[in-house]
FIKOLBA-821892 format. One record per residue: residue number from 1; residue in one letter; x, y, z of N, C-alpha, C in turn. Coordinates in nm, 3 decimals. Layout:
# residues N
n = NUM&res = A&n_px = X&n_py = Y&n_pz = Z&ca_px = X&ca_py = Y&ca_pz = Z&c_px = X&c_py = Y&c_pz = Z
...
END
This chain:
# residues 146
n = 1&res = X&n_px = 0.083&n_py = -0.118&n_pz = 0.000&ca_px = 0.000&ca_py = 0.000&ca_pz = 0.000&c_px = 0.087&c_py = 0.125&c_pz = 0.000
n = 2&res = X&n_px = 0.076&n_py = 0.246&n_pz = -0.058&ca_px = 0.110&ca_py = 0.341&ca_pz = -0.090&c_px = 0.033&c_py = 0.486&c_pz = -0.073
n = 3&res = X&n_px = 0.019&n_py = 0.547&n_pz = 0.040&ca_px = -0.043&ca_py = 0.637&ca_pz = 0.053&c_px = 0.007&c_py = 0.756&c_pz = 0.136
n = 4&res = X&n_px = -0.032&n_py = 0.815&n_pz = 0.059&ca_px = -0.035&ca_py = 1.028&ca_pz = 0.082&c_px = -0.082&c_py = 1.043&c_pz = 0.245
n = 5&res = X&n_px = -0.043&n_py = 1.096&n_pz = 0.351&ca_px = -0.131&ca_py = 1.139&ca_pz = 0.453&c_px = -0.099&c_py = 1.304&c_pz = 0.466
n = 6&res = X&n_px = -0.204&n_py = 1.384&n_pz = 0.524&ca_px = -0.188&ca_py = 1.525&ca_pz = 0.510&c_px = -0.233&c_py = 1.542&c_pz = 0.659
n = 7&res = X&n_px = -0.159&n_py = 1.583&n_pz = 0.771&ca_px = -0.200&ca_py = 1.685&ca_pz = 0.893&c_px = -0.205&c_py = 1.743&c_pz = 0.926
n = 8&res = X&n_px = -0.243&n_py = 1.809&n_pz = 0.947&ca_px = -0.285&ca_py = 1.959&ca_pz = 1.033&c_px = -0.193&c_py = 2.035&c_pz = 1.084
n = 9&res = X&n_px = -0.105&n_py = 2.124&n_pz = 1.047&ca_px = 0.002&ca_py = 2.133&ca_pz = 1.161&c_px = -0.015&c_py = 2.273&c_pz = 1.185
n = 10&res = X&n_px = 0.092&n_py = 2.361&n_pz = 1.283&ca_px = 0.135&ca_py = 2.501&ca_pz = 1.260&c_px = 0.244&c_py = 2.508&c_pz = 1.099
n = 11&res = X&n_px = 0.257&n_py = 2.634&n_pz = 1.156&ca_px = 0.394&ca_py = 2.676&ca_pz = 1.055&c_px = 0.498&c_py = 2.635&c_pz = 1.030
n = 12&res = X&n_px = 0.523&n_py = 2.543&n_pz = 1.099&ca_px = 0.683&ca_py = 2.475&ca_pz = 1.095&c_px = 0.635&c_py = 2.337&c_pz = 1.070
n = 13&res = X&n_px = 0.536&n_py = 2.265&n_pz = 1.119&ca_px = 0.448&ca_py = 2.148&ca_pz = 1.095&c_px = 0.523&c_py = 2.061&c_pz = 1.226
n = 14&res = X&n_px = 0.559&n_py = 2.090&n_pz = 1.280&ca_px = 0.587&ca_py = 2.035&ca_pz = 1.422&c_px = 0.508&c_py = 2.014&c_pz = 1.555
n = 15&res = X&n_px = 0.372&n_py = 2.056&n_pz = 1.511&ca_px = 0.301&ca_py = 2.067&ca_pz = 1.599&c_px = 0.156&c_py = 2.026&c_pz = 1.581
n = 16&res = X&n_px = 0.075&n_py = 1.949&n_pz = 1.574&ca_px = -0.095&ca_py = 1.954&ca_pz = 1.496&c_px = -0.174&c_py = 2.092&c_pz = 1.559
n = 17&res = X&n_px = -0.235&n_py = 2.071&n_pz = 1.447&ca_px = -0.275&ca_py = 2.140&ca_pz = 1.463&c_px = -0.428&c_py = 2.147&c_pz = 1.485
n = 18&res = X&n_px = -0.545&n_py = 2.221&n_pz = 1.597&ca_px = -0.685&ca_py = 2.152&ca_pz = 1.634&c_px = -0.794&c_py = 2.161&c_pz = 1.549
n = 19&res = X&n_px = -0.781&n_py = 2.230&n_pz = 1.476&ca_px = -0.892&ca_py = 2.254&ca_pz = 1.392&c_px = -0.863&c_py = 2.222&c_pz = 1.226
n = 20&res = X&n_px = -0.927&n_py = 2.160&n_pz = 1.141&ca_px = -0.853&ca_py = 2.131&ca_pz = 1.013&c_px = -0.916&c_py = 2.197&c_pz = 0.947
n = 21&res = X&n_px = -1.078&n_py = 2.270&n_pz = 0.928&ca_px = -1.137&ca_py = 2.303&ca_pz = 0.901&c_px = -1.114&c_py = 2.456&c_pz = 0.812
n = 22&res = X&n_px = -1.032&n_py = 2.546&n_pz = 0.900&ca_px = -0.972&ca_py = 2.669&ca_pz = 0.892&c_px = -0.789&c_py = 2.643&c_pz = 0.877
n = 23&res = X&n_px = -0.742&n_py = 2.547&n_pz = 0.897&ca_px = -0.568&ca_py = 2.549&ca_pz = 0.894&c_px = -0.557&c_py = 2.546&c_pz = 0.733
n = 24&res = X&n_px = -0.454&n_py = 2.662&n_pz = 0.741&ca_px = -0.377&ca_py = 2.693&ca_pz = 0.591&c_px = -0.212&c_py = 2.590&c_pz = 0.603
n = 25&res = X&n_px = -0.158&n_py = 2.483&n_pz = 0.693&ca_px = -0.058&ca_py = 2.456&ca_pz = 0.694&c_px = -0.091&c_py = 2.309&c_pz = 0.713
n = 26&res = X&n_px = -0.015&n_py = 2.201&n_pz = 0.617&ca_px = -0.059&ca_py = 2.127&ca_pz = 0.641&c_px = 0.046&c_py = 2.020&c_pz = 0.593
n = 27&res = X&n_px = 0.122&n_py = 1.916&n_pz = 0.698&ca_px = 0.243&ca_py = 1.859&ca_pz = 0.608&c_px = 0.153&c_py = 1.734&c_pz = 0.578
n = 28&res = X&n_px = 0.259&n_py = 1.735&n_pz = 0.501&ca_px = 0.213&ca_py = 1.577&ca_pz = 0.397&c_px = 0.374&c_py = 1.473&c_pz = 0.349
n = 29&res = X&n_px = 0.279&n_py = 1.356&n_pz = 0.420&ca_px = 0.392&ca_py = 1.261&ca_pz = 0.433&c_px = 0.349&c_py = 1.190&c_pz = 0.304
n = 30&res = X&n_px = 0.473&n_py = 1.080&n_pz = 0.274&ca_px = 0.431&ca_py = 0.947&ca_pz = 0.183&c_px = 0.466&c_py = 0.894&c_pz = 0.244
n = 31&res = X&n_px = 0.387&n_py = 0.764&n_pz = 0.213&ca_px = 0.376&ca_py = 0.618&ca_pz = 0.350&c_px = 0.425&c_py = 0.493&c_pz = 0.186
n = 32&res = X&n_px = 0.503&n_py = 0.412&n_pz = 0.250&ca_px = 0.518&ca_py = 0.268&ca_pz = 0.115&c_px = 0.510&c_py = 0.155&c_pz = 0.257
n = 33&res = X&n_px = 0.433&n_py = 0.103&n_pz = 0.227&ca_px = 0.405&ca_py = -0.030&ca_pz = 0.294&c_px = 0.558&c_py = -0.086&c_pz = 0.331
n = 34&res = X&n_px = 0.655&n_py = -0.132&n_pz = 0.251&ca_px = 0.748&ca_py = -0.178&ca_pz = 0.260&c_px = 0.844&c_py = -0.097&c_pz = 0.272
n = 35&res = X&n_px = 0.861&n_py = 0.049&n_pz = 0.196&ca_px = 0.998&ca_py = 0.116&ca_pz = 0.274&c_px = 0.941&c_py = 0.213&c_pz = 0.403
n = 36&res = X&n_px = 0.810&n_py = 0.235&n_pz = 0.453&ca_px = 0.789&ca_py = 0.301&ca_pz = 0.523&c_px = 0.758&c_py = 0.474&c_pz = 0.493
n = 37&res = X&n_px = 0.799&n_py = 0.547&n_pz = 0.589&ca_px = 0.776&ca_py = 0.695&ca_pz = 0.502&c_px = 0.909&c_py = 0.712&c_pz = 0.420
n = 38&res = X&n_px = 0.852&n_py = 0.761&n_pz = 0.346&ca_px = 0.897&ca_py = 0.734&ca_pz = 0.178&c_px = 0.909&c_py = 0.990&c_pz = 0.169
n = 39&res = X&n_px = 0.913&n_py = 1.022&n_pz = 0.226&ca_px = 0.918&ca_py = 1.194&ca_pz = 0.246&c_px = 0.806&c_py = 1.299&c_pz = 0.343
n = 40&res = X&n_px = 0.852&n_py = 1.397&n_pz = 0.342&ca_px = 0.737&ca_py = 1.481&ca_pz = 0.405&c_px = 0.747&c_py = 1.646&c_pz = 0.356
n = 41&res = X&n_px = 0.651&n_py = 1.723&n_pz = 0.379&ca_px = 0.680&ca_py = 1.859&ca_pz = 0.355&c_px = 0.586&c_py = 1.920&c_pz = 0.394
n = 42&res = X&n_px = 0.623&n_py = 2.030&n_pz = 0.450&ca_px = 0.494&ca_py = 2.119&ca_pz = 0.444&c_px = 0.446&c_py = 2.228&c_pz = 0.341
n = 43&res = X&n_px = 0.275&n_py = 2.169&n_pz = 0.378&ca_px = 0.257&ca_py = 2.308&ca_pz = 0.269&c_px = 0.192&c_py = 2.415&c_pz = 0.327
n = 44&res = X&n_px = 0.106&n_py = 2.514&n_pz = 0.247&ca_px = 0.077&ca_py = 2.651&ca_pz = 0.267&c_px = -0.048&c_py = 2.633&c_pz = 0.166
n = 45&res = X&n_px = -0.191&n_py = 2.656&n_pz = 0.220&ca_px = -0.263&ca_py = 2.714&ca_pz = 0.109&c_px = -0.345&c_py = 2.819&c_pz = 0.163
n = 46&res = X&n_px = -0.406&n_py = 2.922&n_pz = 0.064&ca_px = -0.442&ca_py = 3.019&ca_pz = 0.089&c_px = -0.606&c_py = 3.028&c_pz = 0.164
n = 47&res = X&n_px = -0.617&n_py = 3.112&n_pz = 0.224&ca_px = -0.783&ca_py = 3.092&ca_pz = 0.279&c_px = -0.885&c_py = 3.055&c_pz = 0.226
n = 48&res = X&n_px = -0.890&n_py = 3.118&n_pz = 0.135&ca_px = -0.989&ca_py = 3.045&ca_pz = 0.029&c_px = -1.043&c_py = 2.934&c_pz = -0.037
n = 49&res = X&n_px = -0.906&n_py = 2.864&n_pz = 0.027&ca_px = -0.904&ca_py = 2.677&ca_pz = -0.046&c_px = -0.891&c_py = 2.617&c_pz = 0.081
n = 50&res = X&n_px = -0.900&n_py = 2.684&n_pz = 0.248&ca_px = -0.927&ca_py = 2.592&ca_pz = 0.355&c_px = -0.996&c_py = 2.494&c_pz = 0.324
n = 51&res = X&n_px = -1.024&n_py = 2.370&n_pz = 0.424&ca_px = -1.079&ca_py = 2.273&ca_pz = 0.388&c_px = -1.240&c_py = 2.294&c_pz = 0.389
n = 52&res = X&n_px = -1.274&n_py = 2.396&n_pz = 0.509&ca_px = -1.392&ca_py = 2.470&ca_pz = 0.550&c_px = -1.446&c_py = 2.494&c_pz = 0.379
n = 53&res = X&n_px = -1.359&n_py = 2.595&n_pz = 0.323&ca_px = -1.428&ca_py = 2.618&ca_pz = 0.193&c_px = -1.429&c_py = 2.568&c_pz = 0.072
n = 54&res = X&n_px = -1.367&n_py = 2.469&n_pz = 0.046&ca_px = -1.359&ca_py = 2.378&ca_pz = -0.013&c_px = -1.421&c_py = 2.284&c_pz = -0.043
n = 55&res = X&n_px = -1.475&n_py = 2.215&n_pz = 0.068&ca_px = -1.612&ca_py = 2.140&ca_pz = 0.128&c_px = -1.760&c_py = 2.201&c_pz = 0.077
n = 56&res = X&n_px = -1.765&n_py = 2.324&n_pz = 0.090&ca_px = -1.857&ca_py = 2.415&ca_pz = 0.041&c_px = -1.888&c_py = 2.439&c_pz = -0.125
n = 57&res = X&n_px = -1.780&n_py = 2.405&n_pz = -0.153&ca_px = -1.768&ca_py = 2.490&ca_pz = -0.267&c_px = -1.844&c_py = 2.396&c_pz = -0.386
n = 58&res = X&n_px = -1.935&n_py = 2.451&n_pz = -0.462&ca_px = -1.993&ca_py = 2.324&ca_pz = -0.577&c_px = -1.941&c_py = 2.310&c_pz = -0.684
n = 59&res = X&n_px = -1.816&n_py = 2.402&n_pz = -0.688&ca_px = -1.728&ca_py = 2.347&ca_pz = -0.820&c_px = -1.620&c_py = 2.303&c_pz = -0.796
n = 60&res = X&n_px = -1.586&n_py = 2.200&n_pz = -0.649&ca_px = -1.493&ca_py = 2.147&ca_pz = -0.609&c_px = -1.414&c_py = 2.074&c_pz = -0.704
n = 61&res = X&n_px = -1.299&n_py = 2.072&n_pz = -0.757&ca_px = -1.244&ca_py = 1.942&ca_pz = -0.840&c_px = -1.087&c_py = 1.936&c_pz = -0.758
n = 62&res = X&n_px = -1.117&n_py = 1.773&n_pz = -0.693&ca_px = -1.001&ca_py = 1.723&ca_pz = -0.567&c_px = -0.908&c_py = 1.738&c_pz = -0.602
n = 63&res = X&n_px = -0.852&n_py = 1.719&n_pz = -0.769&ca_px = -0.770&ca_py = 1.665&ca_pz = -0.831&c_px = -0.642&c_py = 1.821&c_pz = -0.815
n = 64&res = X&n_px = -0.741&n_py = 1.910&n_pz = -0.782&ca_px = -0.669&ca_py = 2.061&ca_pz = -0.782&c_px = -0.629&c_py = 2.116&c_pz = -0.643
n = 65&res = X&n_px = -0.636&n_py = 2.017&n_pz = -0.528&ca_px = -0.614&ca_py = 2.043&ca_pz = -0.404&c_px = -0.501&c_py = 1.918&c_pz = -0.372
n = 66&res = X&n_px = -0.357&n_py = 1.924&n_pz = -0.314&ca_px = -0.287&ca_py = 1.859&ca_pz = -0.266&c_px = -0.342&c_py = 1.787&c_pz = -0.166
n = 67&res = X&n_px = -0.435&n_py = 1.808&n_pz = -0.034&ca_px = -0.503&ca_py = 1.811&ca_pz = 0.005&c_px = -0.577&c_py = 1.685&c_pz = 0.019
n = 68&res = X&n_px = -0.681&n_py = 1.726&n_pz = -0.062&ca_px = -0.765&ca_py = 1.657&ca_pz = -0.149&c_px = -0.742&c_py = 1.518&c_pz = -0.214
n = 69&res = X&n_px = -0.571&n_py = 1.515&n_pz = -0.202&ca_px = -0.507&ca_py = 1.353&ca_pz = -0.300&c_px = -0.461&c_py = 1.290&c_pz = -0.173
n = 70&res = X&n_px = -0.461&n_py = 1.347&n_pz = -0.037&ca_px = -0.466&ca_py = 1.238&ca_pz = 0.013&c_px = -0.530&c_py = 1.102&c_pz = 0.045
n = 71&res = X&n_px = -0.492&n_py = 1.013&n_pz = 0.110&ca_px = -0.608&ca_py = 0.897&ca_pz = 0.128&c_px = -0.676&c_py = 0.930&c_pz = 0.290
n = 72&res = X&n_px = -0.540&n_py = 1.013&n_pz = 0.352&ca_px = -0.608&ca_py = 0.994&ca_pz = 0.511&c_px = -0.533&c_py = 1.151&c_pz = 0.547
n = 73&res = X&n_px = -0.621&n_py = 1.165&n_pz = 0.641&ca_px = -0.628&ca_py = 1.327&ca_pz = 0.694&c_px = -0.581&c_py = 1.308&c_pz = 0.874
n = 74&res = X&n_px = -0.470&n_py = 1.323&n_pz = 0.919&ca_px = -0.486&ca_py = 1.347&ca_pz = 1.080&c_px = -0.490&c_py = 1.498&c_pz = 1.113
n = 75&res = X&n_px = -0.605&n_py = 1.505&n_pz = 1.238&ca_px = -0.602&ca_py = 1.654&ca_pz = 1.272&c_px = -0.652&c_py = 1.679&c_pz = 1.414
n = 76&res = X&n_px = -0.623&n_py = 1.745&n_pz = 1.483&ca_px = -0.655&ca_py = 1.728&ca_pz = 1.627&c_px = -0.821&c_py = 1.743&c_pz = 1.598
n = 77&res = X&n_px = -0.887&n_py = 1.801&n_pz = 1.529&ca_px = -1.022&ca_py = 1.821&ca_pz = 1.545&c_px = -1.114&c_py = 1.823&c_pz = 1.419
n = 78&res = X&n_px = -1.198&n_py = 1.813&n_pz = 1.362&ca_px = -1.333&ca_py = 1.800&ca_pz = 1.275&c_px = -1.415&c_py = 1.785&c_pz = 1.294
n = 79&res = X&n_px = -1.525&n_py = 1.825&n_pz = 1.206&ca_px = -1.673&ca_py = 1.779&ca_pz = 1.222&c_px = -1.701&c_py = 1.642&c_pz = 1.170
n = 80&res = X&n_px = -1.822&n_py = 1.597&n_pz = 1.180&ca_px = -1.860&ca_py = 1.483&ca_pz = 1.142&c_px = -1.913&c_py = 1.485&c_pz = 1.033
n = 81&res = X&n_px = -1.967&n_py = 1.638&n_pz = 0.964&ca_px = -1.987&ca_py = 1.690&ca_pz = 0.844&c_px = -1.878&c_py = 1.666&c_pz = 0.709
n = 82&res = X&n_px = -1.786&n_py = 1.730&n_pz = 0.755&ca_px = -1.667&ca_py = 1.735&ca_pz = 0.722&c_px = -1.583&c_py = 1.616&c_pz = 0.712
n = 83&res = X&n_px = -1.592&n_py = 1.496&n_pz = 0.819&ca_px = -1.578&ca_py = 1.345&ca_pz = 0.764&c_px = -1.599&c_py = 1.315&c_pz = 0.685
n = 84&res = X&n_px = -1.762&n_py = 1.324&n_pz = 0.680&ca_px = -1.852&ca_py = 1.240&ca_pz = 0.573&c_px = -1.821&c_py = 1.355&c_pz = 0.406
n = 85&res = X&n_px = -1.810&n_py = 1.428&n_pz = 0.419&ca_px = -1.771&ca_py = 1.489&ca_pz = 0.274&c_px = -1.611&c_py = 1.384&c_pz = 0.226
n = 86&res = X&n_px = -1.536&n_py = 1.452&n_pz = 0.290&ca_px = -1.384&ca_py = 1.380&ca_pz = 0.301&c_px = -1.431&c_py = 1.245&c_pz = 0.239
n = 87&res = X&n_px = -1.468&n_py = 1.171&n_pz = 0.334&ca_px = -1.520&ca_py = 1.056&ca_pz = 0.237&c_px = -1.547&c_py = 1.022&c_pz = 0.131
n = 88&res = X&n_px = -1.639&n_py = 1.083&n_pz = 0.087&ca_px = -1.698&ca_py = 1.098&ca_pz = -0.030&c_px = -1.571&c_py = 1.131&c_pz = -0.154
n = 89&res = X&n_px = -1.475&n_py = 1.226&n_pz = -0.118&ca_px = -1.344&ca_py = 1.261&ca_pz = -0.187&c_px = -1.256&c_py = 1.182&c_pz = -0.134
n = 90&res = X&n_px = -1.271&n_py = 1.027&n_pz = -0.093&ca_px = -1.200&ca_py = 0.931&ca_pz = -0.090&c_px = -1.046&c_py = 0.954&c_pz = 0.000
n = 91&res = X&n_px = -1.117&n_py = 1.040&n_pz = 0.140&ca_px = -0.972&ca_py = 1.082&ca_pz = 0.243&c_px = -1.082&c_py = 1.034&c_pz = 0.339
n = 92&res = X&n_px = -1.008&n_py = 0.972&n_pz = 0.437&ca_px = -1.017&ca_py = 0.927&ca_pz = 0.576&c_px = -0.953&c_py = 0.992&c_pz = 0.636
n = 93&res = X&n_px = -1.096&n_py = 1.054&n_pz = 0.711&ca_px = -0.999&ca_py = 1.175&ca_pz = 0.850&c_px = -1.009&c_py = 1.139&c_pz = 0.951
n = 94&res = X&n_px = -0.967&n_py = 1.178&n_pz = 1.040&ca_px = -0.940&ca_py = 1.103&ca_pz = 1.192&c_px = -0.847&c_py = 1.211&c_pz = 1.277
n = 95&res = X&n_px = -0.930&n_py = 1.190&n_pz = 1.368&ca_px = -0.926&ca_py = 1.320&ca_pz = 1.513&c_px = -0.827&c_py = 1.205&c_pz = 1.593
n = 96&res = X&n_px = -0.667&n_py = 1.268&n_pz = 1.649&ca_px = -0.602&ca_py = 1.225&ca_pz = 1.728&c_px = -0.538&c_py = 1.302&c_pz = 1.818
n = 97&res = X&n_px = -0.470&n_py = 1.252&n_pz = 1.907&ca_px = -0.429&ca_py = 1.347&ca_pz = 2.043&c_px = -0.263&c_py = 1.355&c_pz = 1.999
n = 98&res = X&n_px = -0.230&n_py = 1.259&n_pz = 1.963&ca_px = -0.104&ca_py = 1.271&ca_pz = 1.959&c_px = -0.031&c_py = 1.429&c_pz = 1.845
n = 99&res = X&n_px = 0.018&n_py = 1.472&n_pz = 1.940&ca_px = 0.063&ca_py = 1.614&ca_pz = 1.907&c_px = 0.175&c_py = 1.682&c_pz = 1.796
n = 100&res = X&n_px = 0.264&n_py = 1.540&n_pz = 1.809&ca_px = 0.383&ca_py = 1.551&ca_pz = 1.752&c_px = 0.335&c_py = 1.519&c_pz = 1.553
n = 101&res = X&n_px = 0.323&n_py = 1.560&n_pz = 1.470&ca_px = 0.291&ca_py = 1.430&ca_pz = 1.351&c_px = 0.401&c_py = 1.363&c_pz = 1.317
n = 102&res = X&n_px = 0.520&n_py = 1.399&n_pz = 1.309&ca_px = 0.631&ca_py = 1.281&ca_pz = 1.296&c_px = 0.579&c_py = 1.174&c_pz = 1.375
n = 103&res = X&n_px = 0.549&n_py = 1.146&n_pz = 1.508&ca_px = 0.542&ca_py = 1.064&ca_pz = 1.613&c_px = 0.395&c_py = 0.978&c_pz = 1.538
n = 104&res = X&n_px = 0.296&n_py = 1.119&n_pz = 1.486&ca_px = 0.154&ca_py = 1.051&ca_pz = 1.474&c_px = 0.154&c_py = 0.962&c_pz = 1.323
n = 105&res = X&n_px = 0.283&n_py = 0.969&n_pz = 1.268&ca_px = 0.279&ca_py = 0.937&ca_pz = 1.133&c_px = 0.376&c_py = 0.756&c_pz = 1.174
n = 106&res = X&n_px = 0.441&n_py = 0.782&n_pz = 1.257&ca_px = 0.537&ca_py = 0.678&ca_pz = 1.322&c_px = 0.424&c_py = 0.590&c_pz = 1.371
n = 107&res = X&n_px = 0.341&n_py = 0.607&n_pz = 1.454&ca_px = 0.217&ca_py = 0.556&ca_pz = 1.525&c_px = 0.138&c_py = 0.500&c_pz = 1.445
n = 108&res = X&n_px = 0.133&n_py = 0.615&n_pz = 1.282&ca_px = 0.035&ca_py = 0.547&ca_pz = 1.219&c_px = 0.115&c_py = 0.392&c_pz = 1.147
n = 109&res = X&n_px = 0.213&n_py = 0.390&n_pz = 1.100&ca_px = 0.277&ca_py = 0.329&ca_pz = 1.028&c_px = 0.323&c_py = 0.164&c_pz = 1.101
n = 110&res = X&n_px = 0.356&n_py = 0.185&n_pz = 1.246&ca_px = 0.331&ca_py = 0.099&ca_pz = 1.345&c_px = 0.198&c_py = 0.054&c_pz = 1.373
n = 111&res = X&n_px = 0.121&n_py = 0.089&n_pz = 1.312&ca_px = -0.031&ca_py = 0.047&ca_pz = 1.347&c_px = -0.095&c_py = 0.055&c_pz = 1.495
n = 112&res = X&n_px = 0.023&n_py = 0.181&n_pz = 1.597&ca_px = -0.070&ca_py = 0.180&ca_pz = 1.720&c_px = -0.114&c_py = 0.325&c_pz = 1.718
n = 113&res = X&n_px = -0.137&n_py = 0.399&n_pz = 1.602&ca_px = -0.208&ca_py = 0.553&ca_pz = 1.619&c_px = -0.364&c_py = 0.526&c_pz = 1.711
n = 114&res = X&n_px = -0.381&n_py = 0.600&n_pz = 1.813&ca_px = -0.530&ca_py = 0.630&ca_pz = 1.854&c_px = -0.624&c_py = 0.709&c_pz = 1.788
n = 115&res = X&n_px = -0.697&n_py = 0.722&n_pz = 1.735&ca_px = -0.815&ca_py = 0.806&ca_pz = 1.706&c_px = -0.927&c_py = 0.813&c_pz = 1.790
n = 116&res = X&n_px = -0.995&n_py = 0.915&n_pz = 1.784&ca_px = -1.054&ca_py = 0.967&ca_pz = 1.868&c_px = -1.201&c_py = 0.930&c_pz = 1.758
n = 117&res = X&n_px = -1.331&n_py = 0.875&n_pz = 1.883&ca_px = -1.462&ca_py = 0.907&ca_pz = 1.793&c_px = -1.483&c_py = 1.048&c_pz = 1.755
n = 118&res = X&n_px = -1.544&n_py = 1.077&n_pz = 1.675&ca_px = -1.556&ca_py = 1.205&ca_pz = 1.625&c_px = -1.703&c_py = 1.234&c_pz = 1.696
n = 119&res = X&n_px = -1.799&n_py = 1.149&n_pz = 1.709&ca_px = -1.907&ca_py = 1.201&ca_pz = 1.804&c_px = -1.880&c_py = 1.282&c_pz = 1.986
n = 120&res = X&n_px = -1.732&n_py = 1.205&n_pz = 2.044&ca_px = -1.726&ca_py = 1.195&ca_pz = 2.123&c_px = -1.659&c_py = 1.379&c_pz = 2.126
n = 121&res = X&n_px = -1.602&n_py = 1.355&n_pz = 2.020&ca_px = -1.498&ca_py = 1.499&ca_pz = 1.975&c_px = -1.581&c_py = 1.600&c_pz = 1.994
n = 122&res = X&n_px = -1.713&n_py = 1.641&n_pz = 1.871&ca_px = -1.820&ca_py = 1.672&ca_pz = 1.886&c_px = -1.874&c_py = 1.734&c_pz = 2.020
n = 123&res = X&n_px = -1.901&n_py = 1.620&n_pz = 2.135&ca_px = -1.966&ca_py = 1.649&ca_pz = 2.252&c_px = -1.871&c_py = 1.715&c_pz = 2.338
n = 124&res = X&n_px = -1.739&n_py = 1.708&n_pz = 2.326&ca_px = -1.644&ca_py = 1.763&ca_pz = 2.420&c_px = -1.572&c_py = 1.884&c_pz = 2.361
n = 125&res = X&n_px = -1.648&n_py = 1.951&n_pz = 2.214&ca_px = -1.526&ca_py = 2.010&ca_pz = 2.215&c_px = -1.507&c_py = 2.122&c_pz = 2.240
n = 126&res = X&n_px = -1.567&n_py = 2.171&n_pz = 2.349&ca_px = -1.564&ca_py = 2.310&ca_pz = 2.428&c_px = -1.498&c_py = 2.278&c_pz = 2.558
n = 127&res = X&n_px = -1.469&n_py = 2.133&n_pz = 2.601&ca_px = -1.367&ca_py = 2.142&ca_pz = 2.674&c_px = -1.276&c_py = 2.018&c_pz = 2.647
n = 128&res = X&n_px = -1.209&n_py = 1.937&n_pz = 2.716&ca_px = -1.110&ca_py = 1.896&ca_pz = 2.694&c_px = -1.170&c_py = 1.790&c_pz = 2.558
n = 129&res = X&n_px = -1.028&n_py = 1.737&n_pz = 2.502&ca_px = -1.006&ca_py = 1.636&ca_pz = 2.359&c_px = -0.986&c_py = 1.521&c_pz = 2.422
n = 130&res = X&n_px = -1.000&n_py = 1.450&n_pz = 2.525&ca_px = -0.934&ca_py = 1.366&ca_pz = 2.627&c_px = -1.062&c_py = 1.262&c_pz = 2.690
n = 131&res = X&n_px = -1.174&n_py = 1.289&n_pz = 2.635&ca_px = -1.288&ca_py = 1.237&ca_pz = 2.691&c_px = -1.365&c_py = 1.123&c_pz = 2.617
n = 132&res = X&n_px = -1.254&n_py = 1.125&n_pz = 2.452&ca_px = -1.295&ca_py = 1.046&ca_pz = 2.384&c_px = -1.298&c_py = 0.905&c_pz = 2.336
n = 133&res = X&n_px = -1.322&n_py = 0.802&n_pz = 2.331&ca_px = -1.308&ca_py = 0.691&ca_pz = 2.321&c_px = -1.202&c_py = 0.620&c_pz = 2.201
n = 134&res = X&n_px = -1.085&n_py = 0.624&n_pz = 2.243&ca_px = -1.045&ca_py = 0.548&ca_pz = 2.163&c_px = -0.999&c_py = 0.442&c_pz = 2.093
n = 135&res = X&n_px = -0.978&n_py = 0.465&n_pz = 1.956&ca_px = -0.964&ca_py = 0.377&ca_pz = 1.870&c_px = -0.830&c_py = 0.360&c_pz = 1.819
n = 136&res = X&n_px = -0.794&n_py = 0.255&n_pz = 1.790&ca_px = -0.678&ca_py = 0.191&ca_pz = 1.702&c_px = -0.689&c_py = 0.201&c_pz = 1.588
n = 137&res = X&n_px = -0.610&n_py = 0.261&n_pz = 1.492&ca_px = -0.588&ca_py = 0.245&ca_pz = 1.358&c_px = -0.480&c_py = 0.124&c_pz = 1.301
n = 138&res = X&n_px = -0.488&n_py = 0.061&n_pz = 1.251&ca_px = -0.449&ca_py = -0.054&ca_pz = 1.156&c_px = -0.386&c_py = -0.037&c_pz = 1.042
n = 139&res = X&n_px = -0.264&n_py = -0.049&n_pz = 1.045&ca_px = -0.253&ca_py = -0.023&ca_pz = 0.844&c_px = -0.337&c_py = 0.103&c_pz = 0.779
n = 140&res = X&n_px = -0.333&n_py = 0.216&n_pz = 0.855&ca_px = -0.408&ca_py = 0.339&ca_pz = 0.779&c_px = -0.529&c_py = 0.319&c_pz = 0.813
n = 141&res = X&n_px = -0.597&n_py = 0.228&n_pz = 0.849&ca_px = -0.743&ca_py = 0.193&ca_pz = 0.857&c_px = -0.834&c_py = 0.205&c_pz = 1.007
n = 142&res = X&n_px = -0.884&n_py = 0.374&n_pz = 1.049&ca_px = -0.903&ca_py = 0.345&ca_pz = 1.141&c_px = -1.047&c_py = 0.267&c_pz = 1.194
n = 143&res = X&n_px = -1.048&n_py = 0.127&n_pz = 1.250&ca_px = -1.163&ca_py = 0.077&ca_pz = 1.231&c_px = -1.275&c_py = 0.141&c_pz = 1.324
n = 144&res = X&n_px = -1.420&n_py = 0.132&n_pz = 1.321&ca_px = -1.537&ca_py = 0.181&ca_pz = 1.358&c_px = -1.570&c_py = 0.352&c_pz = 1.300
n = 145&res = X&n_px = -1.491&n_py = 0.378&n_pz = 1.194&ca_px = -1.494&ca_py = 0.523&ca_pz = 1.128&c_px = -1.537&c_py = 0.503&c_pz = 1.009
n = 146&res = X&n_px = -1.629&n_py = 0.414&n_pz = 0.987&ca_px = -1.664&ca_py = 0.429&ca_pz = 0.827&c_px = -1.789&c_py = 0.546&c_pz = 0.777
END
């Protein structure tokens, strides 16, 4: 398996970042089943192409968002709105605690990343991220998130 992941970060991408919805910074790793991460970088896109508006937008075409070509999305936070679109544009997103993304990309690749329910995210997220039930991701696959 061979796949793109894109997270949430600050400016330096050292950090996730909580909201994916509004973040203009966002590194993006390559994952190879067999050599592992395969690069990373961060990018920069402008407000206008947040994921917030993007999602919105009815002349979306994925193929024009870096973004957008991933298969899987980590981000400290999302809607469940915003899942289910993602979906639909063939990215699996997933709400995690782990802070670091080198670490959360290491985690993922080891197959012990946590994800967070996104309902649980939802109900807590005016106060702590810590209340949520989590889940194990597998080989990129985090199960009970379909």
């Amino acid at each position: 398996m061979k796949a793109k992941v894109a997270v949430t970060t600050n400016r330096n991408g050292d950090k996730l970042s909580e909201h994916a919805g509004h973040g203009v910074f966002f590194k993006i790793y390559g994952i190879d089943e067999q050599e592992g991460l395969t690069g990373s970088k961060v990018i920069k896109i402008d407000k206008e192409h947040t994921l917030h508006n993007l999602l919105h937008s009815p002349n979306l075409n994925p193929a024009d968002y870096e973004v957008l070509q991933c298969q899987i999305l980590l981000t400290g936070g999302i809607g469940t709105g915003a899942i289910n679109k993602l979906m639909q544009l063939g990215v699996r997103a997933y709400i995690i605690q782990e802070t670091n993304p080198d670490e959360a990309i290491k985690q993922l690749i080891e197959g012990s990343l946590k994800a967070m329910d996104p309902n649980a995210y939802q109900h807590n997220h005016q106060h702590s991220h810590e209340h949520g039930e989590g889940h194990g991701c597998q080989g990129g696959d985090c199960h009970g998130h379909h």
